[in-house]
Backbone as XML, in Angstrom:
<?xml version="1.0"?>
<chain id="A" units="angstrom">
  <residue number="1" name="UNK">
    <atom name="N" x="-66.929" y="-103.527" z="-10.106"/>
    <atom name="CA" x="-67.482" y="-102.199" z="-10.040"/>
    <atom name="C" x="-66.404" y="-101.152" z="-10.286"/>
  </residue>
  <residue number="2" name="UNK">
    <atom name="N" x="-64.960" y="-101.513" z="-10.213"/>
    <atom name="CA" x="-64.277" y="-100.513" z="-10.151"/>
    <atom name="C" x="-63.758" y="-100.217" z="-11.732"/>
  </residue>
  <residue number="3" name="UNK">
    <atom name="N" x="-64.063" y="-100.612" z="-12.626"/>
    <atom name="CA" x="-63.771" y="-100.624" z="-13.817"/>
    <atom name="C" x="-64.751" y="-99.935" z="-14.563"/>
  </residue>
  <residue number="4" name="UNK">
    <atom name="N" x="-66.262" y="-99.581" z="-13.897"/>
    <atom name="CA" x="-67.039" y="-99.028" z="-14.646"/>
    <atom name="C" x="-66.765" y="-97.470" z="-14.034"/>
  </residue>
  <residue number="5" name="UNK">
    <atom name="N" x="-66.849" y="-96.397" z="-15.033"/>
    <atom name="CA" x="-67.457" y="-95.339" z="-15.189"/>
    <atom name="C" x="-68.384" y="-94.525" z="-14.986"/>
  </residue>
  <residue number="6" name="UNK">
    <atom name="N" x="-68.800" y="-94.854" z="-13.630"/>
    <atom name="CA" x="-69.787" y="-93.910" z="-13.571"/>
    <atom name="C" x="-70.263" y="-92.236" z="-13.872"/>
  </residue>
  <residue number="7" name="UNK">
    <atom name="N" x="-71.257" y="-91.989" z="-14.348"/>
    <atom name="CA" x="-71.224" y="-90.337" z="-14.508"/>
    <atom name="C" x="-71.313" y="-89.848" z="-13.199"/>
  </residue>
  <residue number="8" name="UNK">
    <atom name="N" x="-70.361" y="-88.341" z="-13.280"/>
    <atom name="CA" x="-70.409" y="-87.465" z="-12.394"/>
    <atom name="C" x="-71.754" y="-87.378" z="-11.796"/>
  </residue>
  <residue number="9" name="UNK">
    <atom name="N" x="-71.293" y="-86.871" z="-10.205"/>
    <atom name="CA" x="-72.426" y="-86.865" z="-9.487"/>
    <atom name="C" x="-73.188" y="-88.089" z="-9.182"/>
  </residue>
  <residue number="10" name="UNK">
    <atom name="N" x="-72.893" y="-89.022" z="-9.482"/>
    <atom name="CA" x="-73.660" y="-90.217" z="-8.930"/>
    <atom name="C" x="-73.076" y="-91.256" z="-8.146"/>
  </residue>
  <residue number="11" name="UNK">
    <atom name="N" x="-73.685" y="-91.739" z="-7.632"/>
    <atom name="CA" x="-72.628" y="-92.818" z="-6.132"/>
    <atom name="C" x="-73.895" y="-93.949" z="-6.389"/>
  </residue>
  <residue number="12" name="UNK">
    <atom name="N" x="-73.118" y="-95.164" z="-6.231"/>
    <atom name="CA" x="-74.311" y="-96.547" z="-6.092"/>
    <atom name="C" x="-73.821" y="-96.586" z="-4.759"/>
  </residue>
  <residue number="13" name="UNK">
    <atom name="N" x="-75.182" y="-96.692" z="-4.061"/>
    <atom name="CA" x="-74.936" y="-97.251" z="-2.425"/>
    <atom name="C" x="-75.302" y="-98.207" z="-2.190"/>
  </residue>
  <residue number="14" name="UNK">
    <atom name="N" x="-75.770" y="-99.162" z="-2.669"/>
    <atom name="CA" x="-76.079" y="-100.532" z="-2.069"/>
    <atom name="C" x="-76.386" y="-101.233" z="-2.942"/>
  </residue>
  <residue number="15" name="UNK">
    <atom name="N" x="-76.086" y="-102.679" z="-3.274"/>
    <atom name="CA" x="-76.772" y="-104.131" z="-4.322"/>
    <atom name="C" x="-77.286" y="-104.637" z="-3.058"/>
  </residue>
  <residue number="16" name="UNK">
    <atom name="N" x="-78.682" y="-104.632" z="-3.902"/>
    <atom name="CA" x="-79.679" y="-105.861" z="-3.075"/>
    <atom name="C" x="-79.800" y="-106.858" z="-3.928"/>
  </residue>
  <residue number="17" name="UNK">
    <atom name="N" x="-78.988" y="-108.178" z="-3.427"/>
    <atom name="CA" x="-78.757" y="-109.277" z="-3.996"/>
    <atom name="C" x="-79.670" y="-110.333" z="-3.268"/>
  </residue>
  <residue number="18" name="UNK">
    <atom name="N" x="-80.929" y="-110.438" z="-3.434"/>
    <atom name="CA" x="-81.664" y="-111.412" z="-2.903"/>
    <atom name="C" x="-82.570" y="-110.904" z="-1.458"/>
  </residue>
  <residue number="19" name="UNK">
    <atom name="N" x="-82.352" y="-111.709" z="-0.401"/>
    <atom name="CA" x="-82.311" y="-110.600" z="0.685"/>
    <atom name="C" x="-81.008" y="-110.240" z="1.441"/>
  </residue>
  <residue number="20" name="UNK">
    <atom name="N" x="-80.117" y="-110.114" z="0.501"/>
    <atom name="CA" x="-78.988" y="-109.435" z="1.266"/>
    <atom name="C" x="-78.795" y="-107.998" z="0.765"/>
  </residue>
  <residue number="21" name="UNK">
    <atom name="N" x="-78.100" y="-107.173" z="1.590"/>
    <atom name="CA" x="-77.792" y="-105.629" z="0.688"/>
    <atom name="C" x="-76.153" y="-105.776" z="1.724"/>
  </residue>
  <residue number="22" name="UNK">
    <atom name="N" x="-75.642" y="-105.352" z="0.177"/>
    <atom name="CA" x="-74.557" y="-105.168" z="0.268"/>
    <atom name="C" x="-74.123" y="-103.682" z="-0.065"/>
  </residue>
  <residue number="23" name="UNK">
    <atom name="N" x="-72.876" y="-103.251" z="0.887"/>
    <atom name="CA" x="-72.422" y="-102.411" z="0.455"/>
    <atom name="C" x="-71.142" y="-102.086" z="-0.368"/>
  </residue>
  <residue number="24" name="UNK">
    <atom name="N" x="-71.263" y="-101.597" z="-2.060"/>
    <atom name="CA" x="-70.476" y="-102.151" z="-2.985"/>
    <atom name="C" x="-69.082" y="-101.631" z="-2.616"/>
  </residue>
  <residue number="25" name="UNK">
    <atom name="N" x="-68.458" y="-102.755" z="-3.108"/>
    <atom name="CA" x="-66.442" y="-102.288" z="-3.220"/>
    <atom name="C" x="-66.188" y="-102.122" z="-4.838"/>
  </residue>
  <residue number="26" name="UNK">
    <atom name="N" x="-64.579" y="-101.951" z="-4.402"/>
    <atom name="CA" x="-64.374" y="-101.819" z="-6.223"/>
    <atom name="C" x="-63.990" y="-103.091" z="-6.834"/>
  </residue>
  <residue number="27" name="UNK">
    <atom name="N" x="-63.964" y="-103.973" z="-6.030"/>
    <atom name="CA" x="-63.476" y="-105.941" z="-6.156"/>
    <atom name="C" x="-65.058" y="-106.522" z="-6.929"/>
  </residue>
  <residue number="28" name="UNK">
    <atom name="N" x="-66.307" y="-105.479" z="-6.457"/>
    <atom name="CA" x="-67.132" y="-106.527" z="-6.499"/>
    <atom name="C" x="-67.815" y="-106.237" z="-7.911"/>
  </residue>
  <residue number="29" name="UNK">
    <atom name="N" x="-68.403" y="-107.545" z="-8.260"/>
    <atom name="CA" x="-68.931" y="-107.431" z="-9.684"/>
    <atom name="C" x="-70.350" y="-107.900" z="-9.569"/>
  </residue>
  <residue number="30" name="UNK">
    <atom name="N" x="-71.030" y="-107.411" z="-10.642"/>
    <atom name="CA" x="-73.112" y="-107.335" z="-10.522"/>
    <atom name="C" x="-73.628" y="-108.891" z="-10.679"/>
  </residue>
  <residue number="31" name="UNK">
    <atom name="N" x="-74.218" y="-109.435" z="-10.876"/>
    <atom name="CA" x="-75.109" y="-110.462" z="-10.971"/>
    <atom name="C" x="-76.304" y="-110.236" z="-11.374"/>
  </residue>
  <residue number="32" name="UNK">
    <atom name="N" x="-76.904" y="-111.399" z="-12.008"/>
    <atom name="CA" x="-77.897" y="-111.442" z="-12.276"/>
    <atom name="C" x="-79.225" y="-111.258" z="-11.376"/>
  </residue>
  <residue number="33" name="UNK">
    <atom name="N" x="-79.942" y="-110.278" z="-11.811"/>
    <atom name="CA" x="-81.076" y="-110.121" z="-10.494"/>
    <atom name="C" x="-81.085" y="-109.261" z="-9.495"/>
  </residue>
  <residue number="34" name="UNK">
    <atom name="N" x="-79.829" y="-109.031" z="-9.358"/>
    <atom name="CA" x="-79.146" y="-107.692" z="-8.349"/>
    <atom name="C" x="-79.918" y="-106.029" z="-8.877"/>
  </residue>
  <residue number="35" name="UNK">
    <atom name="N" x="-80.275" y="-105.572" z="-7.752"/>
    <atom name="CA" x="-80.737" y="-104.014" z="-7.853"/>
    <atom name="C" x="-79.900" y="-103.496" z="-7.254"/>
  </residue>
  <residue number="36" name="UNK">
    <atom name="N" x="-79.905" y="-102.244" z="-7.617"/>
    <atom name="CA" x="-78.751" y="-101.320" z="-7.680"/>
    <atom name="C" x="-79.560" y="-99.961" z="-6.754"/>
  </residue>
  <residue number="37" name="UNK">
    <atom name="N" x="-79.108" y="-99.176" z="-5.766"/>
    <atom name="CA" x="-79.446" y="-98.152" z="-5.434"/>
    <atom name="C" x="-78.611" y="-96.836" z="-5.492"/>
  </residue>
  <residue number="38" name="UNK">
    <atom name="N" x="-79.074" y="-96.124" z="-6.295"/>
    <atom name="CA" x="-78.296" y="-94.689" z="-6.658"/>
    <atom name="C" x="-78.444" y="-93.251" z="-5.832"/>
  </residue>
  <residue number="39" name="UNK">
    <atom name="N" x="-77.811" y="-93.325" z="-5.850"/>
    <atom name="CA" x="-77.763" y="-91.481" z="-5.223"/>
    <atom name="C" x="-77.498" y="-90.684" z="-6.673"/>
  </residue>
  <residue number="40" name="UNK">
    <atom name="N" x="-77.912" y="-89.672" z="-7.024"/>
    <atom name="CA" x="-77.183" y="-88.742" z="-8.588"/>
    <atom name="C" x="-77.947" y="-87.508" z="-8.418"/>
  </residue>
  <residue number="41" name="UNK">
    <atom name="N" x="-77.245" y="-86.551" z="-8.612"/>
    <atom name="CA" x="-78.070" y="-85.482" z="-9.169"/>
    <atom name="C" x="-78.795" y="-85.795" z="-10.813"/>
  </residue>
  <residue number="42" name="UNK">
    <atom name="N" x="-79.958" y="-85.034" z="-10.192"/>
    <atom name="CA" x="-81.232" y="-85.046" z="-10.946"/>
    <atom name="C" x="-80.338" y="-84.908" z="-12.682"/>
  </residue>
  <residue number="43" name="UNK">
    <atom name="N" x="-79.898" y="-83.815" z="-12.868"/>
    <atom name="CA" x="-79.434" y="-83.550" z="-14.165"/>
    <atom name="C" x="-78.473" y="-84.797" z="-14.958"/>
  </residue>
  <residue number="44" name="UNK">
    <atom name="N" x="-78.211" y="-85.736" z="-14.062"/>
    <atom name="CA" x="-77.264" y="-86.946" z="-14.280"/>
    <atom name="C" x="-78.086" y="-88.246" z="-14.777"/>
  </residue>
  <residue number="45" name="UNK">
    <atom name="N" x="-79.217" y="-87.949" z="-14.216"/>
    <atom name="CA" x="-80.070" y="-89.196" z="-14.199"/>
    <atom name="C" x="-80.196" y="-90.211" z="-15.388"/>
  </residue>
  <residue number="46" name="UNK">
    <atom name="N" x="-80.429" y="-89.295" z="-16.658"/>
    <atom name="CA" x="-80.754" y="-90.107" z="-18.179"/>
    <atom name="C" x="-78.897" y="-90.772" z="-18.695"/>
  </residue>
  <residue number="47" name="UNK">
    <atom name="N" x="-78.376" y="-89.627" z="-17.782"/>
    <atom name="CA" x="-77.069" y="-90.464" z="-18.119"/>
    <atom name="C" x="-76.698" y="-91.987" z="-17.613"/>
  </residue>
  <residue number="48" name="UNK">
    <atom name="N" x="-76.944" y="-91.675" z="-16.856"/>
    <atom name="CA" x="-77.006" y="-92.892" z="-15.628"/>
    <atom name="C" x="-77.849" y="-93.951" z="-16.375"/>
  </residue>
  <residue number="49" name="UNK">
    <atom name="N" x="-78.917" y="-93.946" z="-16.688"/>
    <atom name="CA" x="-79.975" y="-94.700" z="-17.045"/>
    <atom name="C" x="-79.716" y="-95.495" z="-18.570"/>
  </residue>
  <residue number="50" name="UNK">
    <atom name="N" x="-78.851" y="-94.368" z="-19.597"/>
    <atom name="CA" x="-78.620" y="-94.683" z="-20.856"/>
    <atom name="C" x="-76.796" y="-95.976" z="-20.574"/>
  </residue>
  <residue number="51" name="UNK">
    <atom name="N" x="-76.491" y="-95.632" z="-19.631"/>
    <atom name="CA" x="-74.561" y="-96.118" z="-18.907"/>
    <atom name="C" x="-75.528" y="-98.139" z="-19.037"/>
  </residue>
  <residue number="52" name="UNK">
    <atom name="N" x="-76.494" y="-97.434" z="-17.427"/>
    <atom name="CA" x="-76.834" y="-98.959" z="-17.684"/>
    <atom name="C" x="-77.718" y="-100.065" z="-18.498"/>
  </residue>
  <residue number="53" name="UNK">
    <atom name="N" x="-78.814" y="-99.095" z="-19.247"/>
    <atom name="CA" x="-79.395" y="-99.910" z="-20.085"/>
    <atom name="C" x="-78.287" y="-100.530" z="-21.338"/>
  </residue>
  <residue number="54" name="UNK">
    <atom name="N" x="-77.011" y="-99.734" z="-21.851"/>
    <atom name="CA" x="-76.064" y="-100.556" z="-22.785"/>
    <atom name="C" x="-75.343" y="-101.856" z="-22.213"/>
  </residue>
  <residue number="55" name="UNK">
    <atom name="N" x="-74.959" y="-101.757" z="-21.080"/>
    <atom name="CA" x="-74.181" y="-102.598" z="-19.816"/>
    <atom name="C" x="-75.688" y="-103.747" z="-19.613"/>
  </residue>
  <residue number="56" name="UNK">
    <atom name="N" x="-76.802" y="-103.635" z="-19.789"/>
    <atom name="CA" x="-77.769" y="-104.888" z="-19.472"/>
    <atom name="C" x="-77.991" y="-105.343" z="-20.895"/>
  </residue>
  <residue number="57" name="UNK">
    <atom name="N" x="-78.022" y="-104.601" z="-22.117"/>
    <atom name="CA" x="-77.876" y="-105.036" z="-23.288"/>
    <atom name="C" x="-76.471" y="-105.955" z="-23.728"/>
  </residue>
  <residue number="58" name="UNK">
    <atom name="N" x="-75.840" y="-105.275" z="-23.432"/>
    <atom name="CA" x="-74.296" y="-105.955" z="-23.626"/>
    <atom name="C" x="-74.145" y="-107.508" z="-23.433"/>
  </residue>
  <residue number="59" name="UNK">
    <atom name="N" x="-74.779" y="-107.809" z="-22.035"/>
    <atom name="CA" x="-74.823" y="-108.355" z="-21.390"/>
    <atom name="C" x="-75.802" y="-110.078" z="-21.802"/>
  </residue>
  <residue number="60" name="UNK">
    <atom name="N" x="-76.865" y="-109.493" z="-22.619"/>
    <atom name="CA" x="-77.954" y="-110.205" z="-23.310"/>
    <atom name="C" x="-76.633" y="-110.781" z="-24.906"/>
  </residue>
  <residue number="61" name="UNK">
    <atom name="N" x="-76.196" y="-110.070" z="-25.335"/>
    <atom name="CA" x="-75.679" y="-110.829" z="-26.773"/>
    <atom name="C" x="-74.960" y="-111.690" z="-26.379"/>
  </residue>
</chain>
């Protein structure tokens, strides 16, 4: 997590990895299946949204 970029104004607060929720570090890295919970201002949002749909594409090749 600590290698990605997030846009301004936004904080991930928790991976729910199954039934666990974790609270993320900068050591830890995503998995498959894992949801993500965001905090962002509103005006950040499509940014946010466009960051991770390339990062789940990426991910597929």
């Amino acid at each position: 997590m600590g290698d990605v970029e997030w846009p301004e104004d936004t904080s991930l607060v928790t991976i729910i990895r199954g039934t666990r929720v974790l609270t993320p570090s900068r050591e830890d890295s995503l998995e498959a299946g894992d949801e993500l919970l965001f905090v962002a201002a509103q005006a950040r949002e499509e940014q946010l949204e466009d960051l991770l749909s390339v990062r789940r594409d990426s991910a597929a090749s």
